[in-house]
C-alpha positions, -999 to +999 in steps of 0.1 A: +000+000+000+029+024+004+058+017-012+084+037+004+073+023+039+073-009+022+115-002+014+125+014+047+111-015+065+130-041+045+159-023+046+157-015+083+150-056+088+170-063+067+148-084+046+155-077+007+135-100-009+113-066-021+139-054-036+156-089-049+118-099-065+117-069-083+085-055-068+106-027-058+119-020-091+081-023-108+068+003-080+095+030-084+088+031-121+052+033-121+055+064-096+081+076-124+056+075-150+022+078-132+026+095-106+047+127-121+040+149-148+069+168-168+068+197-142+080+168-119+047+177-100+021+152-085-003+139-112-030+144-086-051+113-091-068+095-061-073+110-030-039+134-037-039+172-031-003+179-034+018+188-059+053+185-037+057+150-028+086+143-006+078+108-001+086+103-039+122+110-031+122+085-003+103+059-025+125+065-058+159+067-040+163+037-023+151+014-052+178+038-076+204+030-052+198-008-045+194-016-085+220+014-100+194+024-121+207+055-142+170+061-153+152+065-118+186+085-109+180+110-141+141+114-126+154+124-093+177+145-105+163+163-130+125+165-124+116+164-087+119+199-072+145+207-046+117+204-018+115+165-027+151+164-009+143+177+018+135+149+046+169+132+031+187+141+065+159+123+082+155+094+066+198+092+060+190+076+024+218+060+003+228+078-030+254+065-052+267+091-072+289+069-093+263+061-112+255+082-144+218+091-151+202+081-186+169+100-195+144+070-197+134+082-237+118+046-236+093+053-213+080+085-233+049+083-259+020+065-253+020+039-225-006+018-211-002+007-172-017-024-167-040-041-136-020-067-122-037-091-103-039-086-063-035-117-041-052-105-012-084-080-008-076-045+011-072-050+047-064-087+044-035-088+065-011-123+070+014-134+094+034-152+062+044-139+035+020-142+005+035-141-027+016-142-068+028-143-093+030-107-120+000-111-141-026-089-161-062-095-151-074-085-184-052-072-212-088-045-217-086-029-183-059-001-178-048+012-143-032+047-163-026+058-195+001+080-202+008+106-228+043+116-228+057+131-256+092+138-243+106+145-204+112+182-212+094+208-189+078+218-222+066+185-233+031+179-231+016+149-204-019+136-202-029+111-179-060+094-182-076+075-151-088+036-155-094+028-123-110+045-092-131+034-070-127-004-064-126-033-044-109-063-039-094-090-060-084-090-090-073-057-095-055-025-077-075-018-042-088+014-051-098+046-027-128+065-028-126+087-057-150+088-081-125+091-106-125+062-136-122+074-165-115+110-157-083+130-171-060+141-143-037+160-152-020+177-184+009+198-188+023+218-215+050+245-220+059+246-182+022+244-172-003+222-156-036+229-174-058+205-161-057+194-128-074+168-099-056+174-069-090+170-045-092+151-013-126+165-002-141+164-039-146+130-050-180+128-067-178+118-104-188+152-112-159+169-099-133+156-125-131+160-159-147+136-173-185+125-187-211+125-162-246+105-176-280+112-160-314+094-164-341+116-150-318+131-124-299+099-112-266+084-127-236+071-112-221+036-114-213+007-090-179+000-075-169-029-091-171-017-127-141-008-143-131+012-176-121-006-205-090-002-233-110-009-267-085+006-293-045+017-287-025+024-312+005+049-320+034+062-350+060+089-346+029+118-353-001+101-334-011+086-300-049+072-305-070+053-279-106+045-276-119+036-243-152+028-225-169+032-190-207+020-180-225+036-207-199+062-222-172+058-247-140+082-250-115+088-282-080+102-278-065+113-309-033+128-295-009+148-321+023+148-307+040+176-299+004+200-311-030+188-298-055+165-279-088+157-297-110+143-278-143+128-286-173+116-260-203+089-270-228+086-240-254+055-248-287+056-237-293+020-217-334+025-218-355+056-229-358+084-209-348+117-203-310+121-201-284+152-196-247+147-204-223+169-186-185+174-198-165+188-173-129+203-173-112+212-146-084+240-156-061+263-144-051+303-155-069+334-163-101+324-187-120+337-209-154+326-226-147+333-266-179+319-282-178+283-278-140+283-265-131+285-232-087+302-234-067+298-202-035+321-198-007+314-172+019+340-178+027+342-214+012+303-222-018+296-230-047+265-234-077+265-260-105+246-248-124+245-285-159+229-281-184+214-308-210+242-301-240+225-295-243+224-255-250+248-231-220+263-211-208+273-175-181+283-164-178+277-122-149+280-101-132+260-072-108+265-047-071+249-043-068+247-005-035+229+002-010+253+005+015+235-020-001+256-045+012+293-032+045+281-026+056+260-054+033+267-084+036+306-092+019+306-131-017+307-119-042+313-083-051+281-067-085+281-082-096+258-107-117+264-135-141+243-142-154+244-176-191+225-179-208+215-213-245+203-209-261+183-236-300+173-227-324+146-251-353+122-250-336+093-256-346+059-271-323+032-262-292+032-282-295+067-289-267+092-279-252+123-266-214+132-277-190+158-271-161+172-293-135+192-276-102+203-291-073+208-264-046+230-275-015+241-256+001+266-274+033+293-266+020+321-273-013+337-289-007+336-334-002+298-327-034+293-311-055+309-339-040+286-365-053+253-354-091+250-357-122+223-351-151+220-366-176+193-354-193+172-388-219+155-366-225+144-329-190+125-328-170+130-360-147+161-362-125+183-388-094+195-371-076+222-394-035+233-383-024+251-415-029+228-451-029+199-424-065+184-426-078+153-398-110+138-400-116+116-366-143+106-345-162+077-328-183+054-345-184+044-380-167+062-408-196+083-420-208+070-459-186+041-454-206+018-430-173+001-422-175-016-385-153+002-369-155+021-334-131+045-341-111+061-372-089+090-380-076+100-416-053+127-427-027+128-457-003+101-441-025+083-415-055+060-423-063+042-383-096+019-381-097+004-344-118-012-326-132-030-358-139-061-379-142-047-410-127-018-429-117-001-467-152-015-479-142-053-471-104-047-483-095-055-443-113-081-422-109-098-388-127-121-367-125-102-340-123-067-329-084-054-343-071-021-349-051-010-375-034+016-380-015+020-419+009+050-427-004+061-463+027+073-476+044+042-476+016+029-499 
């Protein structure tokens, strides 16, 4: 349950076989690429309202120093801030300084954590030491995903949430967040943009995500999990479709530019339903028709939405005190930016959201790239003579059986399919494929 307690006992023991199994190795890594964004921040998932996290210094260090890992030496040193360091002379942590760091460039681009299955329930404490073997539930559920394009302060990180609230085994042991398959956090050009970082908050409406209401009520039980129904990636793109209850979520992530991303809520019966999407930003905003722009300091985030819900605008207050001290581009006070869609409803009818994330330097660059929505979940995204059709759902006129697609000049992707091209491609079951055009 907490991994640098976990190392400071065995060491303190001494008892190594953490460390000589491995587990110690796995746990350090996943902090490395879940648990910190590019700012070297707290991602801010769970039941996390930090951004400073000493106790990732105390986690990472030991597990660096007892494997020589140059790559979870390069984290330390170059992206947790000074503070991290500070409980060092407590804790009298060993540090070997012969080794040299390596900048993990493998564990950049688009990276799905897994569930690993858990041997005993939350709580279920033994005198002996139980010990499973490393293995995936279900290759379709995803603890994290992570979008990383690089681990410069400028690089842009997303991390998407596939597990929240949830109990026992198989599967991580949860917390009570009503987070699953919620965004967390996403940084940009020395920014966070969106943000989490809520203890006391932890309805489902109070993360960005897709809240689904019947007639007032909605929610979901604990045991249900999201699910990973297309991945793929290239050098240019980073494209998953996943689904939760009765909602279903496209990333089409442009490295280095943009984050499309495309909502499908399903109607399970009839009835009257409202669909909420909710983003939960930071900086200085301003409501341009449809758009909601966020400024911290000379960067800047374009929210562009499809222009056919209603819009709010709310705000909510940061209260740790981390925020003051360490994080001086924006006020501790989040922006929450809410999209309402509302419908009579047969079942199998549906609600979707388009929304166009752009992190962008400064403000000529965020006036070049543009959306325009071609239907309740297909979209045109325009940067310059670069054209992308993408959305959820079959490839309008085509009929193919796909649940996803995006085509531009290089890239055709079908995922989430058994059929595509009209027949030319065909599966048993559901595939994805992704096929670079230029190379015929």
């Amino acid at each position: 349950y907490a991994p640098n307690s976990t190392m400071s006992y065995a060491l303190a023991r001494p008892n190594l076989r953490y460390f000589e199994s491995g587990i110690a190795l796995h746990h350090a890594r996943l902090v490395a690429l879940a648990c910190m964004n590019n700012l070297g921040f707290d991602t801010g998932f769970g039941d996390s309202p930090n951004i400073v996290q000493p106790a990732f210094f105390e986690l990472l260090a030991p597990a660096a120093w007892y494997y020589r890992d140059p790559r979870l030496y390069w984290v330390i040193r170059n992206k947790l801030p000074q503070a991290c360091g500070l409980r060092i002379f407590q804790n009298s942590l060993a540090f070997d300084l012969t080794v040299e760091p390596v900048r993990p460039d493998e564990w950049t681009g688009l990276i799905q954590i897994p569930i690993y299955d858990a041997p005993l329930a939350k709580g279920d404490a033994r005198k002996v030491p139980v010990y499973a073997k490393k293995s995936v539930v279900d290759p379709t559920l995803f603890n994290k995903l992570v979008f990383r394009e690089n681990w410069d302060t400028d690089g842009q990180y997303m991390l998407l949430d596939g597990a929240g609230v949830w109990a026992g085994p198989p599967g991580p042991h949860g917390h009570k967040q009503n987070d699953i398959h919620t965004i967390a956090n996403l940084t940009a050009h020395g920014r966070m943009w969106l943000v989490d970082h809520s203890y006391e908050h932890r309805d489902a409406a109070d993360h960005s995500g897709v809240l689904f209401l019947r007639e007032g009520k909605g929610g979901y039980r604990k045991r249900t999990l999201a699910r990973l129904a297309a991945f793929a990636q290239d050098g240019r793109w980073g494209i998953t479709k996943t689904t939760f209850a009765n909602t279903e979520r496209a990333v089409f992530w442009r490295k280095g530019k943009y984050f499309l991303v495309v909502d499908r809520c399903v109607a399970p019966t009839a009835g009257e339903y409202l669909a909420r999407c909710s983003w939960r930003a930071l900086g200085e905003p301003s409501l341009v028709g449809d758009d909601l722009l966020l400024e911290q300091k000379g960067r800047f985030l374009r929210i562009s939405s499809d222009g056919g819900s209603s819009l709010d605008l709310e705000t909510a207050n940061l209260t740790n005190d981390h925020w003051k001290r360490f994080y001086p581009f924006a006020k501790p006070v989040v922006k929450v930016f809410q999209q309402d869609k509302r419908g009579d409803l047969r079942a199998g009818d549906s609600l979707g959201f388009i929304n166009l994330l752009l992190p962008h330097a400064d403000r000529e660059q965020g006036t070049r790239v543009r959306l325009e929505a071609k239907g309740k979940t297909t979209a045109v995204v325009r940067d310059g003579r670069e054209v992308v059709v993408a959305g959820l759902g079959p490839l309008p006129g085509t009929g193919s059986a796909c649940g996803v697609f995006l085509l531009d000049r290089a890239t055709a992707f079908f995922g989430d399919c058994t059929e595509a091209g009209d027949g030319a491609l065909t599966v048993a079951a559901p595939a994805d494929f992704l096929i670079d055009l230029r190379a015929g």
